[in-house]
C-alpha angles and dihedrals in degrees: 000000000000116000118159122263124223087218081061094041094053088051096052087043081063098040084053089056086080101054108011129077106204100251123225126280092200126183119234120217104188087044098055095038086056096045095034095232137097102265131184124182101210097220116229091156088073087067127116087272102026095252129066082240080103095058092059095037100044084049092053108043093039080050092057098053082206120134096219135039136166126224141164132224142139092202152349091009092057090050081056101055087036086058096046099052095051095049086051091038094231133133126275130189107195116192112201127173114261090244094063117129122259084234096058098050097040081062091050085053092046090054100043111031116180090345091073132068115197115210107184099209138160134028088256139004095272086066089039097054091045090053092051085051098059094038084066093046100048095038085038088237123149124259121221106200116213098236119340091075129104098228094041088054089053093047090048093049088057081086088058090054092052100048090053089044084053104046088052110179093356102111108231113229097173145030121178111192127173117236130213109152092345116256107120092042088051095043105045086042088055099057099034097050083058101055109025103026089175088065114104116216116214119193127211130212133161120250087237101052104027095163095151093032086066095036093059079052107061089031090234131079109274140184125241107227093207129010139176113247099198094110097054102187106067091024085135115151087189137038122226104260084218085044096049094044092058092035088050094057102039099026102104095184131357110212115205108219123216099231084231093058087053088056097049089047088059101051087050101055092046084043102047094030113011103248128146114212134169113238092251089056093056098055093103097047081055095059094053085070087059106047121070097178086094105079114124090007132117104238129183124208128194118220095197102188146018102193105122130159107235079202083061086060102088086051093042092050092041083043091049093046096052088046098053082048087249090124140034149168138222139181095226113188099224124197118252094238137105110267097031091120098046084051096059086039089060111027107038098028128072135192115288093029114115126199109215090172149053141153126176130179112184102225118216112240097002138110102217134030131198112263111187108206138183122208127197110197131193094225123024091228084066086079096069089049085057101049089054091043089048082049102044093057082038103240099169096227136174122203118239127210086214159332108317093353100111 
């Protein structure tokens, strides 16, 4: 069974001095004040391409001394190999699903110039993926798979390298790493369980996609039928077989993530730093929330990539304030009958509570008629106060999880 060698990391870590700057392993101050710990985000979306992708693709394609290869992405792994191709000046065919974002593939394009081909296939990644397989296989390119590969694990455990080089002397208690389809989790762990046994390896999922969570589960790799893809980065509905045997031995603890939780993390840290990070990349600052062991250690968490969509911003903000309990949405049965709404307005409202949304459909022959409304509060306890208030004038009402889903 396959298990990465340090003779093979080492190698990778000299094939990266061409094209990869060592990123920072940086302490934070307001993170480690609020967890009581020593904390360092090891900063990969500071990278060539603002994610560690590069690191595993770069390791693979230059190892293949081939001058065409086949891959499939909808996102930070096909900027790698992008990048890649066009600093070895080689082709790349890169298949993305056709609902891939124009921002997405214009970065593709950025990184690849005239070395890349984008083919936008496949309703998902999944198709995708299966119509970049058998494009290999019909043009006899090869295919450089985004996690479940040797060479891309040892390109990905290269992180791993850096962050023990720059701690130095400072023993690591912690690492908190996000996992997708498991490459940089096997990787890093790899390295790091070699060298610093002691270190306990957390991995990251979110609650929507937790490939490696049920995995670890049923003790055998599985496939999610359904997952969210709202953390893109780590959307995987399998796990790598090479990425969950390697994952299986040196993970210490896996940590599901609320997606809301994703989207307030990363308001605060822009907030609070300045950092922009895409929701996949701060998996690892959003365990820390959830993980109380800490306290006192020295932890390292990876950021593994900065690639956000400024257009994902008004989601990620409505996603973050549901989340925090600072907005919410009911169906309310209103009565069919001038002053319902002023009612509401006075009764079950009070001062500094703001309706942002309303929708009203007068219903025929009947004497109330379904009102969906969303609420934004100044402290999430107020909600209690409303829902009293909504029963005490006996408004019949149904909490929402959210807009449109009744």
């Amino acid at each position: 069974m396959y298990y990465p060698k340090l003779i093979n990391i080492q190698a990778a870590v000299k094939r990266l001095e061409a094209i990869c700057k060592i990123t920072p392993l940086q302490f934070n101050h307001e993170l480690s004040t609020r967890h009581h710990a020593t904390i360092f985000l090891k900063r990969e979306d500071l990278g060539p391409v603002r994610s560690y992708k590069l690191r595993g693709a770069y390791n693979k394609i230059i190892s293949l001394k081939s001058n065409s290869v086949v891959t499939c992405s909808a996102g930070n792994h096909a900027q790698g190999v992008a990048y890649t191709c066009n600093n070895l000046s080689i082709q790349g065919d890169i298949f993305m699903p056709i609902i891939t974002t124009q921002q997405k593939i214009q970065k593709v394009k950025q990184f690849g110039g005239k070395h890349v081909n984008i083919f936008l296939q496949g309703a998902n990644l999944e198709e995708s993926f299966q119509y970049a397989r058998k494009h290999a296989l019909e043009q006899k390119k090869e295919f450089v798979h985004p996690f479940d590969d040797e060479k891309v694990i040892e390109g990905q455990a290269t992180v791993g390298v850096e962050i023990f080089s720059q701690m130095k002397e400072v023993p690591i208690d912690y690492i908190f790493l996000p996992i997708g389809g498991g490459g940089l989790a096997s990787g890093v762990s790899s390295y790091i369980k070699e060298v610093s046994p002691s270190t306990k390896i957390i991995g990251v999922e979110p609650l929507g996609a937790p490939s490696m969570f049920e995995a670890f589960n049923a003790n055998q790799v599985v496939k999610l039928e359904t997952i969210n893809n709202f953390v893109d980065g780590a959307a995987i509905s399998q796990v790598g077989d090479l990425n969950f045997a390697i994952c299986r031995k040196n993970l210490d603890d896996m940590i599901l993530i609320d997606e809301g939780h994703v989207c307030s993390k990363i308001i605060q840290m822009y907030n609070d730093n300045g950092f922009i990070i895409e929701p996949a990349g701060v998996l690892s600052l959003c365990a820390l929330d959830k993980y109380p062991d800490i306290e006192g250690k020295n932890v390292v968490s990876i950021i593994s990539g900065g690639n956000s969509d400024i257009f994902r911003m008004p989601e990620i903000l409505e996603k973050s304030l549901v989340y925090e309990g600072l907005k919410h949405y009911f169906k309310v049965d209103f009565a069919q009958r001038a002053g319902s709404l002023k009612t509401f307005i006075l009764k079950v409202l009070g001062p500094n509570d703001d309706i942002i949304y309303f929708r009203y459909t007068r219903s025929i022959n009947k004497e109330t008629a379904p009102v969906v409304i969303g609420l934004q509060l100044r402290s999430k306890d107020d909600i209690k106060r409303i829902m009293s208030n909504m029963e005490a004038n006996h408004f019949r009402f149904k909490k929402l999880d959210g807009l449109g889903e009744e």
